[in-house]
LOBAMAR-517524 format. One record per residue: residue number from 1; y, z, x of N, C-alpha, C, CB in turn; residue in one letter. Coordinates in nm, 4 decimals. Glycine has a CB too. Layout:
N
@num:NUM&n.Y:Y&n.Z:Z&n.X:X&ca.Y:Y&ca.Z:Z&ca.X:X&c.Y:Y&c.Z:Z&c.X:X&cb.Y:Y&cb.Z:Z&cb.X:X&residu:A
...
***
This chain:
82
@num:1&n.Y:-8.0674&n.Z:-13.2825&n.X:3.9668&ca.Y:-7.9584&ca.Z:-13.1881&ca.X:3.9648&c.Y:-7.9549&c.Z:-13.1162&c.X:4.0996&cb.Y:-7.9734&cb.Z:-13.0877&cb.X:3.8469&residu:X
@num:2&n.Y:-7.8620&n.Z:-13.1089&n.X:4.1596&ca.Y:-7.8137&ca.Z:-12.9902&ca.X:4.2561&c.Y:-7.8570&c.Z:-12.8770&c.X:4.2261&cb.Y:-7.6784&cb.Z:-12.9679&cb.X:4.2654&residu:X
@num:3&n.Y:-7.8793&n.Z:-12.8203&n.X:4.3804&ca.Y:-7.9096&ca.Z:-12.6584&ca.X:4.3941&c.Y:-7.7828&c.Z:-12.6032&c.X:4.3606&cb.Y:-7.9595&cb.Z:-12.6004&cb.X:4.5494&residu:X
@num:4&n.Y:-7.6920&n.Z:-12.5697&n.X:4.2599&ca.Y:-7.5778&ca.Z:-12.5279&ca.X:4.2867&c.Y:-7.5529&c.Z:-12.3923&c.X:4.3899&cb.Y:-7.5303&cb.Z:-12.5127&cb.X:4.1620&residu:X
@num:5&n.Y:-7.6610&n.Z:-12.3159&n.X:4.3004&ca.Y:-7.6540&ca.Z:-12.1762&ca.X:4.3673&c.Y:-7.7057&c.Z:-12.1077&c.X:4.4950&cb.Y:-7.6994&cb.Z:-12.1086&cb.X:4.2914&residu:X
@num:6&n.Y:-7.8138&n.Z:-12.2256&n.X:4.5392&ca.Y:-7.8319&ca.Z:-12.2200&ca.X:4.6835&c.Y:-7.7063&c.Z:-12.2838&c.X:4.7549&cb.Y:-7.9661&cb.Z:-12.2956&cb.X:4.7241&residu:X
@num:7&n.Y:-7.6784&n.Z:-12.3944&n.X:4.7167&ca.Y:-7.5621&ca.Z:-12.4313&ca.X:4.8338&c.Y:-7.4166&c.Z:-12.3635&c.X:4.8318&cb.Y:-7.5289&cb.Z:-12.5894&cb.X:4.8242&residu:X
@num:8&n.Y:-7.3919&n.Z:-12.2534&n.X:4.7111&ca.Y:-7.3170&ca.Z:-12.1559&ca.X:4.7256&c.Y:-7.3571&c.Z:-12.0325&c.X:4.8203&cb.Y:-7.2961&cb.Z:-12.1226&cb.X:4.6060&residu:X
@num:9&n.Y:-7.4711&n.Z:-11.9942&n.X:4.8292&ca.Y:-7.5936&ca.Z:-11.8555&ca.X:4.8725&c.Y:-7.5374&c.Z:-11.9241&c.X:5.0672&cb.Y:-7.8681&cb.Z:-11.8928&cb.X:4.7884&residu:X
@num:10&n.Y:-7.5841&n.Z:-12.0595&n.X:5.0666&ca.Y:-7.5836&ca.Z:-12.0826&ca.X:5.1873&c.Y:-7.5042&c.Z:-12.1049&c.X:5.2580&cb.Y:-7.6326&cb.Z:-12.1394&cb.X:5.2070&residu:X
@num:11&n.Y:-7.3692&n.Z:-12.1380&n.X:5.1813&ca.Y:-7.2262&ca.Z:-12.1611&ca.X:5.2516&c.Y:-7.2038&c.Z:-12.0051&c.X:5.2827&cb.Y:-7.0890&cb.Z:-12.2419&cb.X:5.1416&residu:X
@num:12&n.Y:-7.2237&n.Z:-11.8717&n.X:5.1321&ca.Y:-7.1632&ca.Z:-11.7802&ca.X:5.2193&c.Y:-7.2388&c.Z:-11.7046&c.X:5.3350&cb.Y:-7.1114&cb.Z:-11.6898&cb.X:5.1392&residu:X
@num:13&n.Y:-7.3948&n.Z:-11.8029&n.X:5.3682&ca.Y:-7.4299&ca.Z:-11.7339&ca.X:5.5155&c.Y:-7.3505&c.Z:-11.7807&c.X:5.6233&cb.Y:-7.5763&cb.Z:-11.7595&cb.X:5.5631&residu:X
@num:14&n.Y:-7.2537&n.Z:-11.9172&n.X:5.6011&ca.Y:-7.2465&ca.Z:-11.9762&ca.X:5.7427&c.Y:-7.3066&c.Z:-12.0963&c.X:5.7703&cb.Y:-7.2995&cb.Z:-11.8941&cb.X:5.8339&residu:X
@num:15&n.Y:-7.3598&n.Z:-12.1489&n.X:5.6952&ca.Y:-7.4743&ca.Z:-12.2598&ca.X:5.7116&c.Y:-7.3290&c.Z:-12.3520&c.X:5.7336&cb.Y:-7.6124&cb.Z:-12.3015&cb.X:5.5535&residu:X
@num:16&n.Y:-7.3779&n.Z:-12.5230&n.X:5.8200&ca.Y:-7.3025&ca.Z:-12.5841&ca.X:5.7945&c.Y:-7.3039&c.Z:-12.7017&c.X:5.6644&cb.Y:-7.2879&cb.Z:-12.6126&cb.X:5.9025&residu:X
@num:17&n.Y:-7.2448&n.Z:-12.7931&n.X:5.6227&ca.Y:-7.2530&ca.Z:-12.8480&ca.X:5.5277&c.Y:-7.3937&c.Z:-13.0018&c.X:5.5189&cb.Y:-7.0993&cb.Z:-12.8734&cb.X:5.5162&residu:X
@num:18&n.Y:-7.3782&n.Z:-12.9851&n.X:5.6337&ca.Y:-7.5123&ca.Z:-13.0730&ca.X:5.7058&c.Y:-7.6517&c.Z:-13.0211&c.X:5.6855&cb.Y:-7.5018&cb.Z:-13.0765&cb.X:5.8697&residu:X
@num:19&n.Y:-7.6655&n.Z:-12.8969&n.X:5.7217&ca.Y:-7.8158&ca.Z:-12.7624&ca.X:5.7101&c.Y:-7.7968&c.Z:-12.7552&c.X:5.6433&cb.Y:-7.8596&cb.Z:-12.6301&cb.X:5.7607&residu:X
@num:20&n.Y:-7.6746&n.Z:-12.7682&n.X:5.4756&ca.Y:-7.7262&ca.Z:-12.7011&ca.X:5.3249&c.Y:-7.7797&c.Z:-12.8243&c.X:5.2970&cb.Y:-7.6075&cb.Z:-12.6348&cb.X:5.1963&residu:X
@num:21&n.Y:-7.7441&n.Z:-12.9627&n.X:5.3273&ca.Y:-7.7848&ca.Z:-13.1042&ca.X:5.2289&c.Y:-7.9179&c.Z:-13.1249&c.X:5.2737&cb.Y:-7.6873&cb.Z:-13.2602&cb.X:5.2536&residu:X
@num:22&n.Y:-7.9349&n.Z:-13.0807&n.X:5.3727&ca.Y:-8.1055&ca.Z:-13.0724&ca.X:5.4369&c.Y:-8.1684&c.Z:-13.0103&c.X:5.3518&cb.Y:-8.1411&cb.Z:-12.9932&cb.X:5.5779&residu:X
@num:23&n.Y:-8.1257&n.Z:-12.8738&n.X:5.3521&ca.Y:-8.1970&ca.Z:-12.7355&ca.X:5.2900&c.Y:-8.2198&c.Z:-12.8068&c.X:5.1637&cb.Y:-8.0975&cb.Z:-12.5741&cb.X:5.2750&residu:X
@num:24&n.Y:-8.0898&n.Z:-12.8674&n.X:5.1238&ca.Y:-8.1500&ca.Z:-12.8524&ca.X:4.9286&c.Y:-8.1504&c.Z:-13.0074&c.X:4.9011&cb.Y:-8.0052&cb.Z:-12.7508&cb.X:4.7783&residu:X
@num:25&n.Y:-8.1600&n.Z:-13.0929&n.X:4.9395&ca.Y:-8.2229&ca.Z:-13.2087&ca.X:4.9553&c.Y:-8.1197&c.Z:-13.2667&c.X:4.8521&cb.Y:-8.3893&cb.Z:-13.2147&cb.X:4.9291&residu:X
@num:26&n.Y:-8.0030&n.Z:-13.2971&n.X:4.8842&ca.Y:-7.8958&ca.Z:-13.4231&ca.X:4.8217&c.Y:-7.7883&c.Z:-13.4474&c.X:4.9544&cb.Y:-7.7867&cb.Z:-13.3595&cb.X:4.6508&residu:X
@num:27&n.Y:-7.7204&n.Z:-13.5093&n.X:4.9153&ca.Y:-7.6061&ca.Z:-13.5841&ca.X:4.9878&c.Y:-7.5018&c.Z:-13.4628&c.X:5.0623&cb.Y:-7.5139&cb.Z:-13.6866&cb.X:4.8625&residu:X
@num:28&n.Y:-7.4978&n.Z:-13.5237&n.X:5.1871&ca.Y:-7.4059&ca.Z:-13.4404&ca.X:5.3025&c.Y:-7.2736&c.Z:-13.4673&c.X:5.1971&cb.Y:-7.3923&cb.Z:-13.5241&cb.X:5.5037&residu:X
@num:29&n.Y:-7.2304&n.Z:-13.5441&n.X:5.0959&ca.Y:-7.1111&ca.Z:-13.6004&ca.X:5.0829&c.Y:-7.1040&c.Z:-13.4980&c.X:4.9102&cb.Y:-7.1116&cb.Z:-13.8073&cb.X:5.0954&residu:X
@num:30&n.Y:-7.2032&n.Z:-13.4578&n.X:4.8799&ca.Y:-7.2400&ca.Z:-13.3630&ca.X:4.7597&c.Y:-7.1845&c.Z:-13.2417&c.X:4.8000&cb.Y:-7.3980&cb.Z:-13.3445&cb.X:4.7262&residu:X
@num:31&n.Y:-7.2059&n.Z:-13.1728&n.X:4.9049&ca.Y:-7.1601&ca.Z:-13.0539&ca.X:4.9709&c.Y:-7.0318&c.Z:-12.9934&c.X:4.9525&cb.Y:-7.1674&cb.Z:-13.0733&cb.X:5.0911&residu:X
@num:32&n.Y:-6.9692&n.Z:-13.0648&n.X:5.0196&ca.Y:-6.8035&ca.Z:-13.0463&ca.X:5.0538&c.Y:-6.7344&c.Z:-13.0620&c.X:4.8881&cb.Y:-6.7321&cb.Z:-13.2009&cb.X:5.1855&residu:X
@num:33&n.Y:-6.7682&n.Z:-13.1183&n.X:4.8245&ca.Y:-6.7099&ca.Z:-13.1829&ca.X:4.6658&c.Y:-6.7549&c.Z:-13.0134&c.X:4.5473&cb.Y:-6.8539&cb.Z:-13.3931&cb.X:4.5991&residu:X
@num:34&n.Y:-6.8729&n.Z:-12.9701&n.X:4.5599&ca.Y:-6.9000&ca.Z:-12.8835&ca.X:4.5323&c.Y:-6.8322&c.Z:-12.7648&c.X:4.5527&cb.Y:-6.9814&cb.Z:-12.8908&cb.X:4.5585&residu:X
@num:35&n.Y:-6.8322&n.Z:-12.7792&n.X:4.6989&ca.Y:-6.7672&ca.Z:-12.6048&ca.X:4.7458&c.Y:-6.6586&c.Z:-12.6120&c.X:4.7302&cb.Y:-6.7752&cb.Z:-12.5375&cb.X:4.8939&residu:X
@num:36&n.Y:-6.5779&n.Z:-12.7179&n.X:4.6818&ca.Y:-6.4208&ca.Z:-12.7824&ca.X:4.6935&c.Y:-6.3979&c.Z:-12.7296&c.X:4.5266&cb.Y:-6.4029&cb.Z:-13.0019&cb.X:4.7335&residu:X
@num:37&n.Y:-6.4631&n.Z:-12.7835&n.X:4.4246&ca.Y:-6.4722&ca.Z:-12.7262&ca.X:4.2928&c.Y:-6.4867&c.Z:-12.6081&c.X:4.2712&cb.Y:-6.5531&cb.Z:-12.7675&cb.X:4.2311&residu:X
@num:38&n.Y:-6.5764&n.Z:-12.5098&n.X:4.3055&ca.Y:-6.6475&ca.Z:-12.4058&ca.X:4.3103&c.Y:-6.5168&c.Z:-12.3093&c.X:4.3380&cb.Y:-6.7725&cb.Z:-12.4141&cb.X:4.4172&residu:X
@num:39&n.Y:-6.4467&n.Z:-12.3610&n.X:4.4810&ca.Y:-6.3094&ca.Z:-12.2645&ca.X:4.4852&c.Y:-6.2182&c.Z:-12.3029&c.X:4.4022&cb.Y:-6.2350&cb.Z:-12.2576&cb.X:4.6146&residu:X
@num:40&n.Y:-6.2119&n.Z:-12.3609&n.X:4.3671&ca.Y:-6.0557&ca.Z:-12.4282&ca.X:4.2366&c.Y:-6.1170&c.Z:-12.3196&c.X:4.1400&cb.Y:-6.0543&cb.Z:-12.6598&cb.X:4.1400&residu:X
@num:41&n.Y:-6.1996&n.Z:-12.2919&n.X:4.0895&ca.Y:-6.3067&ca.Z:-12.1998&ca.X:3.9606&c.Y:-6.3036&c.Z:-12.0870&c.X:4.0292&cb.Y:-6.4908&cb.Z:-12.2490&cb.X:3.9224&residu:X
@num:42&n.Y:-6.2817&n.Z:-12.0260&n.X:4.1339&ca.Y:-6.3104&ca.Z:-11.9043&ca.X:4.1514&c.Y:-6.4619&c.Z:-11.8799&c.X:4.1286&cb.Y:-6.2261&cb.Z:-11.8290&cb.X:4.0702&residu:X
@num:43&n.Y:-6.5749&n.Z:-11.9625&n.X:4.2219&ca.Y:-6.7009&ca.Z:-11.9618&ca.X:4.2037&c.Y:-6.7182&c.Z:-11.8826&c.X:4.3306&cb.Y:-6.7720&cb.Z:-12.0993&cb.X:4.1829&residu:X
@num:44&n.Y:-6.7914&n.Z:-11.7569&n.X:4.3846&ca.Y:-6.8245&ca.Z:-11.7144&ca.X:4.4903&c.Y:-6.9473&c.Z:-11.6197&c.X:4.5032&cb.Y:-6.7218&cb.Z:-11.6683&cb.X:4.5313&residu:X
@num:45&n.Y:-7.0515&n.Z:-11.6245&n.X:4.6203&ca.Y:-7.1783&ca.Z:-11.5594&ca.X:4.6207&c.Y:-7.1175&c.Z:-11.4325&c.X:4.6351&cb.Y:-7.2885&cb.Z:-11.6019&cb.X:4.7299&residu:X
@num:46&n.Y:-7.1777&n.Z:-11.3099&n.X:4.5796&ca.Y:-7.3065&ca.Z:-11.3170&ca.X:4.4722&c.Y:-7.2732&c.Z:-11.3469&c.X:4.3222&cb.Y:-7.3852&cb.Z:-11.1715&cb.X:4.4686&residu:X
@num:47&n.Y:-7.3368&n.Z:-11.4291&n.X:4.3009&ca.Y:-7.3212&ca.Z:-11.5011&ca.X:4.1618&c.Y:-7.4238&c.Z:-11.4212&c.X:4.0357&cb.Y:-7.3745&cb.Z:-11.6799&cb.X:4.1868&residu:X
@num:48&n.Y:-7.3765&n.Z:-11.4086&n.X:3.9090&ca.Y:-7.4501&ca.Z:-11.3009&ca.X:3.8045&c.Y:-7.5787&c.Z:-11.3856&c.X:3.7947&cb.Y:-7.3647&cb.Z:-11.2680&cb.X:3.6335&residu:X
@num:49&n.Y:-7.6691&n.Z:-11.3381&n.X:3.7482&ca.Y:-7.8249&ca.Z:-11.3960&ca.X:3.7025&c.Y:-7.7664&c.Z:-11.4431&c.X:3.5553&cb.Y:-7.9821&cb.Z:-11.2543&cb.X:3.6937&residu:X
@num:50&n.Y:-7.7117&n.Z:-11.4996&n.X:3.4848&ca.Y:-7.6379&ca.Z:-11.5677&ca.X:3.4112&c.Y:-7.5962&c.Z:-11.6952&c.X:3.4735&cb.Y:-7.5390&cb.Z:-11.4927&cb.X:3.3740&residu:X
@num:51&n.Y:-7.5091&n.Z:-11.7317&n.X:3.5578&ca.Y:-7.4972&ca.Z:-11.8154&ca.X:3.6325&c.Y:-7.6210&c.Z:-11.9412&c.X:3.6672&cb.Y:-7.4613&cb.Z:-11.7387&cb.X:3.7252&residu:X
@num:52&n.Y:-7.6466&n.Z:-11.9843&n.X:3.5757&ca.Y:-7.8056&ca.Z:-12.0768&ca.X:3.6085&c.Y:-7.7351&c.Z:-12.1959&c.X:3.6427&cb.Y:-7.9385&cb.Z:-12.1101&cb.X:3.4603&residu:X
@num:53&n.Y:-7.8135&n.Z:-12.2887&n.X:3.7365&ca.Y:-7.7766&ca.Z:-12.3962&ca.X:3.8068&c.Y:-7.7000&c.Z:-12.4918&c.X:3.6869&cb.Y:-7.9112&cb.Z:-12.4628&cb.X:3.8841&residu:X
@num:54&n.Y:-7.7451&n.Z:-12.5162&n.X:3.5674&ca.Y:-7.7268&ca.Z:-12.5552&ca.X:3.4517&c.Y:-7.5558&c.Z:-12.5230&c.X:3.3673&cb.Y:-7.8498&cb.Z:-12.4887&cb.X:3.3895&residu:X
@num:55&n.Y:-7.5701&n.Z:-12.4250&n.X:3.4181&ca.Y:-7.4152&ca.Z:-12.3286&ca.X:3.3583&c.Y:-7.3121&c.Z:-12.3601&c.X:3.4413&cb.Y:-7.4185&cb.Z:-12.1461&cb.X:3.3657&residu:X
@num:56&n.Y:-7.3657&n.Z:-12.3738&n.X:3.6016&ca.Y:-7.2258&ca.Z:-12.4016&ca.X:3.6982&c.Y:-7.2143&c.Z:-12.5258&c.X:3.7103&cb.Y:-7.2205&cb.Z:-12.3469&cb.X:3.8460&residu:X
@num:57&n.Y:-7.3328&n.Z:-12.6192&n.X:3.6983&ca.Y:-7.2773&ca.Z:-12.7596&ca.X:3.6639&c.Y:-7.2337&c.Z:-12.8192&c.X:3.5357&cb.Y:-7.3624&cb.Z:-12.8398&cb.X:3.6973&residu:X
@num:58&n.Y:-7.2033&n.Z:-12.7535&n.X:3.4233&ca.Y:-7.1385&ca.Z:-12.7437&ca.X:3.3550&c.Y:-6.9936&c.Z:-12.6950&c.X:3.3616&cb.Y:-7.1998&cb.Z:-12.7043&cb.X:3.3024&residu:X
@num:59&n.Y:-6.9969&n.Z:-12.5690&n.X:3.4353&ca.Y:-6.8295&ca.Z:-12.5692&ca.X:3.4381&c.Y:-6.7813&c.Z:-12.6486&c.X:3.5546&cb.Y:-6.7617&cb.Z:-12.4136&cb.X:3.4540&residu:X
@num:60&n.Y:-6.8184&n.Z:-12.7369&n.X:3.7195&ca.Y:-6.7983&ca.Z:-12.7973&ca.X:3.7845&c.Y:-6.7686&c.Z:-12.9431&c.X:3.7388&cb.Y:-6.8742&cb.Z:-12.7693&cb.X:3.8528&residu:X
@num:61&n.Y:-6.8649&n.Z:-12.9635&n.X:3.6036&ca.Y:-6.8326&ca.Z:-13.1290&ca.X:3.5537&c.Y:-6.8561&c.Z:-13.1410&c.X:3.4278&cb.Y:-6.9196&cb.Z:-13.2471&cb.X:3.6183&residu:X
@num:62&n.Y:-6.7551&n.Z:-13.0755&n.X:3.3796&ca.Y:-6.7418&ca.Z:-13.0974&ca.X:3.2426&c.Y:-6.7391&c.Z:-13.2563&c.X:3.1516&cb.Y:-6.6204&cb.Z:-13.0289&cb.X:3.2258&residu:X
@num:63&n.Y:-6.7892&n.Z:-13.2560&n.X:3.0851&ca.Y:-6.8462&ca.Z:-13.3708&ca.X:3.0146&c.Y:-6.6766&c.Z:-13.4019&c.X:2.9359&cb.Y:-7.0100&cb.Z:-13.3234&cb.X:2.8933&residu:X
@num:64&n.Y:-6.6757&n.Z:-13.5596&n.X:2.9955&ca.Y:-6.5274&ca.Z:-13.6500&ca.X:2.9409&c.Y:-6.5425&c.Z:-13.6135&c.X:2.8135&cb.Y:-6.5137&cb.Z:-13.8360&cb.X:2.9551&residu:X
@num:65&n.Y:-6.4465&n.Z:-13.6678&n.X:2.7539&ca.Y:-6.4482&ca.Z:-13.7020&ca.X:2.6229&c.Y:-6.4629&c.Z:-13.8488&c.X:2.5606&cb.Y:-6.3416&cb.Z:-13.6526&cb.X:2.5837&residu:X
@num:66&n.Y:-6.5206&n.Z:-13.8769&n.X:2.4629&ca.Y:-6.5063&ca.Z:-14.0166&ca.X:2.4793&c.Y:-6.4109&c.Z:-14.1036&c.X:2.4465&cb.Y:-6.5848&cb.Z:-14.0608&cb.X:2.4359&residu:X
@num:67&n.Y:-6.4564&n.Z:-14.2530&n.X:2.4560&ca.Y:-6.3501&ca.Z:-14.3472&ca.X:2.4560&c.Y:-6.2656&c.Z:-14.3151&c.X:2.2797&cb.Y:-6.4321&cb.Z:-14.5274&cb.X:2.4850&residu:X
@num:68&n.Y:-6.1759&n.Z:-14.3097&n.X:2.3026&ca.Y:-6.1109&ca.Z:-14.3206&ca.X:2.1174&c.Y:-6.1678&c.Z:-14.4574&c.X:2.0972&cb.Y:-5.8969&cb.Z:-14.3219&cb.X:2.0786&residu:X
@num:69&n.Y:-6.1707&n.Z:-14.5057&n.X:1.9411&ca.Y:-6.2200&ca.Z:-14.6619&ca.X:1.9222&c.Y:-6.0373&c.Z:-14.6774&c.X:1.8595&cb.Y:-6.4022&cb.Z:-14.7042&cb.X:1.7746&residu:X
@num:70&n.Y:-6.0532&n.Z:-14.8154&n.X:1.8873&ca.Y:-5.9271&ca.Z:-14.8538&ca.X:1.8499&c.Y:-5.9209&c.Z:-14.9381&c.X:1.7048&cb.Y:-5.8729&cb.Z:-14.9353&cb.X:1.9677&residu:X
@num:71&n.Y:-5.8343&n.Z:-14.9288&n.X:1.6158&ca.Y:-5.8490&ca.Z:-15.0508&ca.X:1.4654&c.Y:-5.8013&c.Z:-15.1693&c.X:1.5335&cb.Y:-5.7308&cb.Z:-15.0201&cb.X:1.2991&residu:X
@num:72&n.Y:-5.8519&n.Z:-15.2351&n.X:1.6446&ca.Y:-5.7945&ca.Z:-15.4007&ca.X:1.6269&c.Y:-5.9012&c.Z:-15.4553&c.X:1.5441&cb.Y:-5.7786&cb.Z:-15.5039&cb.X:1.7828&residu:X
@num:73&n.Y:-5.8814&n.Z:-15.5294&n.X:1.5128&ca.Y:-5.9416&ca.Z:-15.6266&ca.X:1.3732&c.Y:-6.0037&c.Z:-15.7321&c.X:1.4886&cb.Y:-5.7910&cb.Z:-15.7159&cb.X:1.2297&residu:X
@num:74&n.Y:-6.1696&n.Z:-15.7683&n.X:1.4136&ca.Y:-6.2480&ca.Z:-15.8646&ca.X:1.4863&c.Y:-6.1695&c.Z:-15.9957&c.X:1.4546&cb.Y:-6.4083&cb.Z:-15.8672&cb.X:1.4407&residu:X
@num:75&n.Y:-6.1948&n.Z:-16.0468&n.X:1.5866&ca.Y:-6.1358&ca.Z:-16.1848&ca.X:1.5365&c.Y:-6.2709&c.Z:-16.2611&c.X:1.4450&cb.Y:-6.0806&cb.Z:-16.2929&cb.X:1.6922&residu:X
@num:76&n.Y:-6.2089&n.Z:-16.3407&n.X:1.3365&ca.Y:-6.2850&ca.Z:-16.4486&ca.X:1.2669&c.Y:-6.3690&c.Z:-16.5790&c.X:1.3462&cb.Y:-6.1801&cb.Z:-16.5086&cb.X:1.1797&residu:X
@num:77&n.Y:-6.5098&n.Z:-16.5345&n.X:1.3880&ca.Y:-6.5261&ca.Z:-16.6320&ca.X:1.4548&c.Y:-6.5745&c.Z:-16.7155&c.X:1.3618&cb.Y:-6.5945&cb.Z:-16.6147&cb.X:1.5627&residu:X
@num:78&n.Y:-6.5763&n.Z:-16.7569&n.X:1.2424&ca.Y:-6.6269&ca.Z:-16.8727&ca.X:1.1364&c.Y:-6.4771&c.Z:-16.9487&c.X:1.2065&cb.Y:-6.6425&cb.Z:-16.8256&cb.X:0.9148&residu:X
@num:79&n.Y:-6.3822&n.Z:-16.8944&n.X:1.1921&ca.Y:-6.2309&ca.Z:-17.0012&ca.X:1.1873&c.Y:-6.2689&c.Z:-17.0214&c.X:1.3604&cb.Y:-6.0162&cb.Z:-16.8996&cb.X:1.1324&residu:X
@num:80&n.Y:-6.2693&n.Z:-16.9743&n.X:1.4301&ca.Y:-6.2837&ca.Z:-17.0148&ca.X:1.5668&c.Y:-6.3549&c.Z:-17.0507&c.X:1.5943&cb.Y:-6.2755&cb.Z:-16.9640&cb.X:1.6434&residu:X
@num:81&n.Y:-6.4931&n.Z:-17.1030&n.X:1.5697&ca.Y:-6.6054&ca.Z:-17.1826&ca.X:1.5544&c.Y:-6.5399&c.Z:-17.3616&c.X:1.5188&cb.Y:-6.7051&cb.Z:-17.1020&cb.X:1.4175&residu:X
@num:82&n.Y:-6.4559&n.Z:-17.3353&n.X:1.3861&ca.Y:-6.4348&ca.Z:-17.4147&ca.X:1.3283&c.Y:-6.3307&c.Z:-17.5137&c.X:1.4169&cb.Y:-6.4047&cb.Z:-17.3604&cb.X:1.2116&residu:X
***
């Protein structure tokens, strides 16, 4: 999992997006996608002690929903065998 809340802490020092993927050890390409979400949410340092790394990657990537199943009917493979 991502530092969420360090690479929020460190964008609002100024850091560039290069020195946070260093700092918190994931992808230069993780960075920019984050802080890009984070403002769509109105996410900004200082963040509440509520806010656990756990909670903001939850509201950043909310879990799909799943596939609907559909009623097509199995085909008969005894007759298609046959």
């Amino acid at each position: 999992m991502a530092k969420y809340r360090e690479i929020l802490r460190l964008k609002s020092l100024g850091f560039s997006d290069r020195n946070i993927a260093h700092s918190v050890t994931c992808s230069r390409n993780t960075i920019p996608r984050v802080l890009e979400k984070a403002k769509e949410l109105g996410l900004n340092w200082p963040l509440s002690d509520e806010m656990t790394d756990g909670a903001i990657e939850k509201l950043l990537y909310p879990k799909e929903k799943p596939i609907a199943t559909t009623n097509r009917m199995m085909p008969d493979c005894v007759y298609i065998r046959k």
